[in-house]
C-alpha positions as CSV (number, residue, x, y, z in Angstrom):
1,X,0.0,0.0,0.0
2,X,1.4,3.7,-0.6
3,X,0.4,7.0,0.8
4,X,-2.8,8.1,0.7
5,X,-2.7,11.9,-0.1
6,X,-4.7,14.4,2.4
7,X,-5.5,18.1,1.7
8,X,-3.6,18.7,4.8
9,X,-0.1,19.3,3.6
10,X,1.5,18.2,7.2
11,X,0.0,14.5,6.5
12,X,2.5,14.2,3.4
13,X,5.4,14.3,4.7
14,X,7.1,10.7,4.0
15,X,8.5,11.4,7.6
16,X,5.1,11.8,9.3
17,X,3.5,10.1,12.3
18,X,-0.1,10.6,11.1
19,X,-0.6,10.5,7.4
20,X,-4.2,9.6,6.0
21,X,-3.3,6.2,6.2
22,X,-3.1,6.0,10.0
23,X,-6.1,8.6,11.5
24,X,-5.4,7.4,15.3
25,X,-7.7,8.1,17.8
26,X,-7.2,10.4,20.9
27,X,-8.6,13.1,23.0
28,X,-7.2,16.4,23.9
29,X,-8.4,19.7,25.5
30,X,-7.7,23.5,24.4
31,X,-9.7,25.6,27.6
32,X,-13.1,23.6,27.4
33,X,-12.9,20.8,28.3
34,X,-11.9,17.2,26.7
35,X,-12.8,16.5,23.1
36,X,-12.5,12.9,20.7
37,X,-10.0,13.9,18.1
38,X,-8.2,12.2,15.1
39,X,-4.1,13.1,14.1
40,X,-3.8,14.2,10.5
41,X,-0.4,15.8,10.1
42,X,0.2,17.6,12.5
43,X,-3.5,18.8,13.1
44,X,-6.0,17.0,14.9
45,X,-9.3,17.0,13.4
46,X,-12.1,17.5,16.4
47,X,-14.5,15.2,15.7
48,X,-16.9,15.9,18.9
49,X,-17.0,19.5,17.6
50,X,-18.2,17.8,14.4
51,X,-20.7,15.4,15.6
52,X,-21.8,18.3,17.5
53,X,-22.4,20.4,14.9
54,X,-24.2,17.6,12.9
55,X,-21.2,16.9,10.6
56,X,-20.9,13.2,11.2
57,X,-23.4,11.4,12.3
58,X,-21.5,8.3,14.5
59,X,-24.7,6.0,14.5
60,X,-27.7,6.6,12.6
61,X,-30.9,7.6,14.6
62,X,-28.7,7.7,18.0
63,X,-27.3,10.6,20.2
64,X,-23.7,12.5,20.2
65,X,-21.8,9.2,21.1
66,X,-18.6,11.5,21.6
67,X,-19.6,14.3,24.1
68,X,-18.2,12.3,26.7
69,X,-15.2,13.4,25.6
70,X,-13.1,9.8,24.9
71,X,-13.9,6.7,22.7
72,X,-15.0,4.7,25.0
73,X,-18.4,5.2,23.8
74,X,-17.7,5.0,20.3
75,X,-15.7,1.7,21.1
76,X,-18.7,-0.1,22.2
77,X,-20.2,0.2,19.2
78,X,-18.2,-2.9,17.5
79,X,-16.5,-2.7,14.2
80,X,-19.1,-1.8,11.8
81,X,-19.0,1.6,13.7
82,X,-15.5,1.6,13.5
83,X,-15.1,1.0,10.1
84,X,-17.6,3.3,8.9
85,X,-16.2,6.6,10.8
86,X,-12.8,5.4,9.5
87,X,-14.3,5.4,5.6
88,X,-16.1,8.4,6.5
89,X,-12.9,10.0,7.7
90,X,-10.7,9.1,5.5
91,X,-13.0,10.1,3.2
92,X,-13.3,14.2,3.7
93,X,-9.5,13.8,4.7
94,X,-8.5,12.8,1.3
95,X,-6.4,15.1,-1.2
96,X,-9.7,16.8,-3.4
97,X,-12.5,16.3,-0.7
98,X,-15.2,18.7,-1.4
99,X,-15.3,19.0,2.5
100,X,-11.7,20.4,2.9
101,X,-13.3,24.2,3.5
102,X,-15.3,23.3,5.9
103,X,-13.2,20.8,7.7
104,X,-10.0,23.3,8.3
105,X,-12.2,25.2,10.5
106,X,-12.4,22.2,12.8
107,X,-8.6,21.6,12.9
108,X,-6.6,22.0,15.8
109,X,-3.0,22.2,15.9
110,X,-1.3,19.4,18.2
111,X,1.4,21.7,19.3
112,X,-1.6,24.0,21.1
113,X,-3.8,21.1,22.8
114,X,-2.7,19.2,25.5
115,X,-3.3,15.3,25.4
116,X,-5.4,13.3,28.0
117,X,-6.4,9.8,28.5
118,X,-8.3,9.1,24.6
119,X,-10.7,6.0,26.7
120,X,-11.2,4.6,30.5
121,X,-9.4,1.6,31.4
122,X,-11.6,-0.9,32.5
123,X,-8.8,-3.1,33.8
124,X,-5.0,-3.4,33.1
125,X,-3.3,-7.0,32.5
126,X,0.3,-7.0,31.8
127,X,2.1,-9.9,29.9
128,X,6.0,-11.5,29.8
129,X,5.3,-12.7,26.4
130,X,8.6,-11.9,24.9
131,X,11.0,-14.3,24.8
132,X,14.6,-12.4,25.0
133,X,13.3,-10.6,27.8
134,X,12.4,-13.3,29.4
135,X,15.1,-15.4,28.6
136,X,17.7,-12.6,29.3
137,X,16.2,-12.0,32.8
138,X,15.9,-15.7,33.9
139,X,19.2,-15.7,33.3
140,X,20.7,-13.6,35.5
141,X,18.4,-14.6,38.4
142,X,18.4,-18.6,37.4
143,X,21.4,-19.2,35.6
144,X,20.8,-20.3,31.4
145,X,19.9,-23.6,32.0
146,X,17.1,-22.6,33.6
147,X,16.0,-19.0,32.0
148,X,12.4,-19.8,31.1
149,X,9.7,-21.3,33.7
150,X,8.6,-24.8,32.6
151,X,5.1,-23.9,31.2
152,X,6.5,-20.5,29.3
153,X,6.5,-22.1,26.2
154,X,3.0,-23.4,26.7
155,X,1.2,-20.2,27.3
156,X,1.2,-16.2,28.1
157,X,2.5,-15.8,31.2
158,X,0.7,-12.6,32.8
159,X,-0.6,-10.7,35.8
160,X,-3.8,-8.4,36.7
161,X,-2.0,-4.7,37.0
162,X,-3.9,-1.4,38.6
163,X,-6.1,0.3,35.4
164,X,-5.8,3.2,38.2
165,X,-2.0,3.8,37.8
166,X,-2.5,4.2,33.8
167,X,-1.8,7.6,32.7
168,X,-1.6,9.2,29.2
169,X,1.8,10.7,28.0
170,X,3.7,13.5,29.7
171,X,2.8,13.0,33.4
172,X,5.3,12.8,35.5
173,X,6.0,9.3,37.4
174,X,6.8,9.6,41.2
175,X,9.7,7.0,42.5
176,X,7.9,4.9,44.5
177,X,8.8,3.6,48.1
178,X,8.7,-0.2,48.9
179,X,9.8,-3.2,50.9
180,X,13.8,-3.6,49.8
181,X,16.1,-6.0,50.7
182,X,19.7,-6.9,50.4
183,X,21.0,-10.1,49.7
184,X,23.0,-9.8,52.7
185,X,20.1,-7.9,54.8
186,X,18.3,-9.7,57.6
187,X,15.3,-8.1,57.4
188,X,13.9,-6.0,55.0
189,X,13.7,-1.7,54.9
190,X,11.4,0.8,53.6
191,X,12.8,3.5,51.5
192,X,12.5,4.9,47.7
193,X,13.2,2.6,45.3
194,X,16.8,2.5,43.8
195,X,16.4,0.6,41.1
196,X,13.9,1.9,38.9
197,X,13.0,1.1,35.3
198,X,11.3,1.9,31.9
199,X,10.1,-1.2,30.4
200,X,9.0,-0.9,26.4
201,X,5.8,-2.3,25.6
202,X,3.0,-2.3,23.1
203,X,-0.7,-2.2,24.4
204,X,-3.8,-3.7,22.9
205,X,-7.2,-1.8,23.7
206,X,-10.1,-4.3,23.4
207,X,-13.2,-2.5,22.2
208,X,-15.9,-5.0,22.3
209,X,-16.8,-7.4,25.6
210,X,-16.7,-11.1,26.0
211,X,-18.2,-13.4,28.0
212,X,-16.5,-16.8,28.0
213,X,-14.0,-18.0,26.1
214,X,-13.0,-16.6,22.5
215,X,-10.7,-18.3,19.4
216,X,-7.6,-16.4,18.5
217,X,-9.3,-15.2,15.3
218,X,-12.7,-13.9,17.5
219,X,-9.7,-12.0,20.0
220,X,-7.8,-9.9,17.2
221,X,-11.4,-8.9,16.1
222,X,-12.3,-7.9,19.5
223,X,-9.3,-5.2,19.9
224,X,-9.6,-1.7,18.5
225,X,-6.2,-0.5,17.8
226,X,-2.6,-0.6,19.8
227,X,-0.5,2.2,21.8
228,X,2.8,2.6,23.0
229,X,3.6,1.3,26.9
230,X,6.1,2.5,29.5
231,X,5.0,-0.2,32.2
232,X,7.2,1.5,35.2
233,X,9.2,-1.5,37.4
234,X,10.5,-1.2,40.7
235,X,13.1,-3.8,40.1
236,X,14.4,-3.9,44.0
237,X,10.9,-4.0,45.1
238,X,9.9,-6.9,42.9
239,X,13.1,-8.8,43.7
240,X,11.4,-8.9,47.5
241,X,8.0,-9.3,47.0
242,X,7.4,-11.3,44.0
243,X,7.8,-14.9,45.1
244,X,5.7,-16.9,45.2
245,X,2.7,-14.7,44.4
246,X,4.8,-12.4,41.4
247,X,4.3,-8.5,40.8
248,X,2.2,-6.2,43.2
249,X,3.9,-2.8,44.6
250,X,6.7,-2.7,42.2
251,X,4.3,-2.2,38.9
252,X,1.5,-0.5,40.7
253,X,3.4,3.0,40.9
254,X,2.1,3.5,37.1
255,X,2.2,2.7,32.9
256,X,2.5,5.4,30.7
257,X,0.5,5.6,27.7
258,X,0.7,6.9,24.4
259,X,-2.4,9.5,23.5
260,X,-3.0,8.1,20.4
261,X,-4.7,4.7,19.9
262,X,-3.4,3.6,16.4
263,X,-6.5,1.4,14.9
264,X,-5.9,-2.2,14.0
265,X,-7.5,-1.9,10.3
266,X,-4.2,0.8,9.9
267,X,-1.5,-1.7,10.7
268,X,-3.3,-4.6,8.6
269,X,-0.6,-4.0,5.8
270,X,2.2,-4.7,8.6
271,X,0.8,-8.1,10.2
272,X,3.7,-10.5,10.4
273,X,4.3,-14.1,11.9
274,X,5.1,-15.4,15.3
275,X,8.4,-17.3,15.3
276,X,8.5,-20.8,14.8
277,X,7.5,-22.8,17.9
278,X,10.0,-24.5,20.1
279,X,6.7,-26.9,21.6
280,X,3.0,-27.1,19.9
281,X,1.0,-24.6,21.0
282,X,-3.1,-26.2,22.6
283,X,-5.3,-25.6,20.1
284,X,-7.2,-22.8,21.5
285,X,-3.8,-20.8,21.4
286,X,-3.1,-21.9,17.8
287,X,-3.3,-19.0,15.4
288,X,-5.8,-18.9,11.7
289,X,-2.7,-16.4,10.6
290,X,-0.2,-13.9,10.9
291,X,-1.1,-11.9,14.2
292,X,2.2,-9.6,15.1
293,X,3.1,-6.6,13.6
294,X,6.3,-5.8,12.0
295,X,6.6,-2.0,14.3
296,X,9.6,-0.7,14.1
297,X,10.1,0.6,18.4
298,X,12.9,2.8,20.1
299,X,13.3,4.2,23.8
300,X,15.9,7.3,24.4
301,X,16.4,8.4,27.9
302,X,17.5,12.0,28.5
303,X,19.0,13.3,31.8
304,X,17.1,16.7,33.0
305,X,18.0,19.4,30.9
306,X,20.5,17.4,28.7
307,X,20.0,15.8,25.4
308,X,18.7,12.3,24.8
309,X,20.6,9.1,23.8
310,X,18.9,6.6,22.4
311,X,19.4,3.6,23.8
312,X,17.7,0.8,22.5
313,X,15.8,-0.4,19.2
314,X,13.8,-3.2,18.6
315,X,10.5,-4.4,16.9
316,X,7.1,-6.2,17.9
317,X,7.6,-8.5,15.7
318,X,10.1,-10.6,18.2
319,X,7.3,-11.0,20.7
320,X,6.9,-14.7,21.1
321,X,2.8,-14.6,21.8
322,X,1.1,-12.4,20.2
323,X,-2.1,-10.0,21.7
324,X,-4.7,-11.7,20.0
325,X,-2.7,-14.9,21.8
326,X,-2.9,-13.4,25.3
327,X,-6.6,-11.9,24.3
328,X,-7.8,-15.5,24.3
329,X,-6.1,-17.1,27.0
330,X,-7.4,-14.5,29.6
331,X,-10.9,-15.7,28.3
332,X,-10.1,-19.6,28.4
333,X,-11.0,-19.7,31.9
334,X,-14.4,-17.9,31.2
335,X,-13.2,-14.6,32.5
336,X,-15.1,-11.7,30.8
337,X,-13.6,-8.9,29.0
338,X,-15.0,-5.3,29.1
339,X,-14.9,-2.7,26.5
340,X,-11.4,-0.5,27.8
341,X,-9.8,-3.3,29.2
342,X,-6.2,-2.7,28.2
343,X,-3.1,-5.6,27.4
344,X,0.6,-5.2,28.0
345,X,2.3,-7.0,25.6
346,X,5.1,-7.5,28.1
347,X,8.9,-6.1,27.5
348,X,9.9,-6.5,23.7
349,X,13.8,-7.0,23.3
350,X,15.6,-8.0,20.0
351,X,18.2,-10.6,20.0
352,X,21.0,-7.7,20.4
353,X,22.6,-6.2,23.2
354,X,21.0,-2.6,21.8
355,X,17.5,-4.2,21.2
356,X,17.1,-4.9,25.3
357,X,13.8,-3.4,26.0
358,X,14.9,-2.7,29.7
359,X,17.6,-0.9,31.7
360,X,17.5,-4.1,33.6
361,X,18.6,-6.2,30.1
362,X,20.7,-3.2,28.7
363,X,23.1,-3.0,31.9
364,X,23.1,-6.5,32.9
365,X,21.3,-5.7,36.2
366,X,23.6,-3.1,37.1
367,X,26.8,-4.9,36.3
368,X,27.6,-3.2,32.8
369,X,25.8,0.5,32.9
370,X,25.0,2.1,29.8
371,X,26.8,5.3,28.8
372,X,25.0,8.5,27.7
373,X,25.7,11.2,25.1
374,X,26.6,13.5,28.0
375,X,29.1,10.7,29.4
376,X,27.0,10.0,32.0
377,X,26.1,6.5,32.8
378,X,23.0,4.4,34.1
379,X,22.5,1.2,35.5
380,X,18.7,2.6,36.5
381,X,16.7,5.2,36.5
382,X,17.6,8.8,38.5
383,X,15.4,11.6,39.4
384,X,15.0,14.0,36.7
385,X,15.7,11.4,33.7
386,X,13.0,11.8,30.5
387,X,12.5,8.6,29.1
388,X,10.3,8.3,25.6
389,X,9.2,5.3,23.5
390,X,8.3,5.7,19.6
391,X,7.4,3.3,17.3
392,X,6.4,3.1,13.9
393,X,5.3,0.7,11.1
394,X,7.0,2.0,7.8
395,X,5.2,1.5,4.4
396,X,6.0,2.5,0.9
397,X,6.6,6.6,1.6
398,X,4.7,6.8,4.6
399,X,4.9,5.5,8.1
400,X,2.1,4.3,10.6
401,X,3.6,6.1,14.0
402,X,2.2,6.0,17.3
403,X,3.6,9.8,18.7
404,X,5.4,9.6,21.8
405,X,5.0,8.2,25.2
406,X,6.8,10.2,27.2
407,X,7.4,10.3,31.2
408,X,9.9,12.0,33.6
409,X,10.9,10.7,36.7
410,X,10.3,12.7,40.0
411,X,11.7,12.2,43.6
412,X,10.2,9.9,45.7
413,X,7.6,12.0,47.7
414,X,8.0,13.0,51.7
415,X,5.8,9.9,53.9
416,X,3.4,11.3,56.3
417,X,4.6,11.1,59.7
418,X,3.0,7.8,61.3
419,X,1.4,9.8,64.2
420,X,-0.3,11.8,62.0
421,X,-4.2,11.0,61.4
């Protein structure tokens, strides 16, 4: 597929996030109050304002789905909606679209709004799906011989995560406090964590519910388009509290978000295979065809006020399960999924040293640090350090990105006094 040519000039640009052939969804605000909008360019398009104004029309015969101010709404309406604002869309977007006068008047520029959460998260489950992460870190904690846990191969391995510690691009993460302890410590302490980390990760938003279980084919159906994750990890914290029940504190501080939910029917061109499989996969988990994503991902981390480095690439396409994969699983056991409910893909890392999707994997859990621009070097995180994921599929002159998801890392905050009520 090659680019498809808007009347807004910005969308051209063989180096742009947002061309025609993207149109992610997100919501913003500039003075009153939150609004659904789609990137073009560098514009966003305000589609409340135009559903408002009686534009669009998002389902026939029905209210303003969008006055809410996020897509949850319009999510809920299953993929005939979606596919039908998309053509709609696309559309009046298109280079020669007798509705390009009246459209411009609904443009906003993205440098003037500021981003907020585009849908509410229902729940948040977060998976260890790829398998040089999780080969790389059961190595240094279990030796190679035995990197992977014995059912890993078998299924994704996951946990239920806080929807309440999701936030959208650009806030600010507090270092958390936690249990820590030593190797050589008796008893544990509590104090900031030292040993804080960025973890790259792509997350799938499901937009239509289940109840009971679902094929893999019925799964990827279910999910309305992907973002960008930073799921924050306390690594010291975890190292204390995660046997024998896994993650709780040290993920719970928060996961960063990108704004913009790229839909699935954008990334269709991009759909690529999981690898081959080292042991046959149960037939619920057994995929009808490609289901990753060939998304090209990088992180740079910049010290506050300095310039950024970056210091790893990678690409979706090396996750071992796929989202659709995980999507199905969590329904084997019956378990309903709810329209919002948002999937970690777990840390993707590349067979390289500079693919490591971690600080944990890129310094070798402190032992080698990685060196900055500004010569400075990091084992983990410290206060005032920027980190920012991008990713983006690339097709012939034009590229599907996903904007960056951005966070900055704050002190650890002053604990009330325990005599205090």
């Amino acid at each position: 597929m090659s680019l498809k040519r808007s009347w807004v000039d910005s969308a051209n640009a063989p180096d742009a996030d947002f061309p025609l052939n993207n149109l992610p969804y997100g919501a913003f605000a500039v003075g009153d109050g939150a609004h659904c909008g789609v990137a073009i360019g560098e514009m966003i398009l305000d589609v409340t304002r135009l559903e408002a104004d009686g534009r669009i029309e998002i389902l026939p015969g029905a209210g303003p789905v969008l006055a809410g101010g996020d897509w949850t709404a319009f999510m809920a309406l299953g993929p005939d909606a979606w596919a039908r604002l998309r053509a709609a869309l696309t559309e009046m977007l298109a280079e020669g679209a007798d509705e390009a006068g009246m459209l411009a008047g609904y443009l906003v520029a993205q440098a003037e709004a500021r981003m907020v959460m585009p849908f509410r998260v229902s729940e948040f489950t977060d998976f260890y799906a790829g398998k040089h992460h999780a080969t790389n870190v059961g190595t240094m904690f279990r030796g190679p011989e035995n990197a992977l846990p014995a059912n890993w191969l078998s299924m994704p391995i996951g946990y239920n995560g806080r929807a309440s510690s999701v936030v959208v691009s650009g806030t600010d993460v507090v270092r958390p406090h936690g249990q820590l302890k030593g190797p050589d410590d008796a008893l544990p302490r509590f104090a900031p964590s030292a040993r804080f980390d960025f973890e790259l990760e792509l997350g799938a938003v499901v937009g239509r519910p289940s109840d009971g279980p679902v094929s893999v084919a019925q799964a990827d159906e279910m999910i309305f388009g992907y973002v960008l994750l930073n799921d924050w990890s306390a690594r010291d914290i975890q190292a204390w509290e995660y046997q024998p029940l896994g993650p709780f504190q040290s993920k719970a501080t928060a996961t960063t978000m990108s704004p913009w939910i790229v839909p699935r029917a954008a990334l269709e061109p991009f759909r690529v295979s999981t690898p081959d499989r080292e042991r046959e996969l149960l037939p619920y988990l057994q995929e009808p065809g490609p289901m990753l994503y060939d998304i090209a991902l990088e992180v740079g981390l910049a010290p506050e006020g300095k310039p950024e480095t970056l210091i790893a690439r990678t690409n979706y396409r090396e996750m071992y399960f796929s989202a659709a994969q995980q999507l199905a699983h969590h329904t084997s056991s019956g378990c309903p999924m709810r329209v919002g409910d948002l999937l970690g893909s777990g840390t993707i890392s590349g067979p390289g040293k500079d693919a490591r999707g971690a600080l944990l994997e890129l310094s070798w859990g402190g032992s080698e640090p990685v060196t900055l621009v500004t010569g400075e070097t990091r084992s983990f995180l410290e206060d005032g350090d920027t980190v920012t994921l991008r990713g983006a599929a690339r097709g012939d002159g034009y590229r599907i990105g996903f904007g960056a998801c951005t966070g900055r890392v704050r002190p650890a905050r002053d604990l009330p006094d325990r005599a205090t009520n």
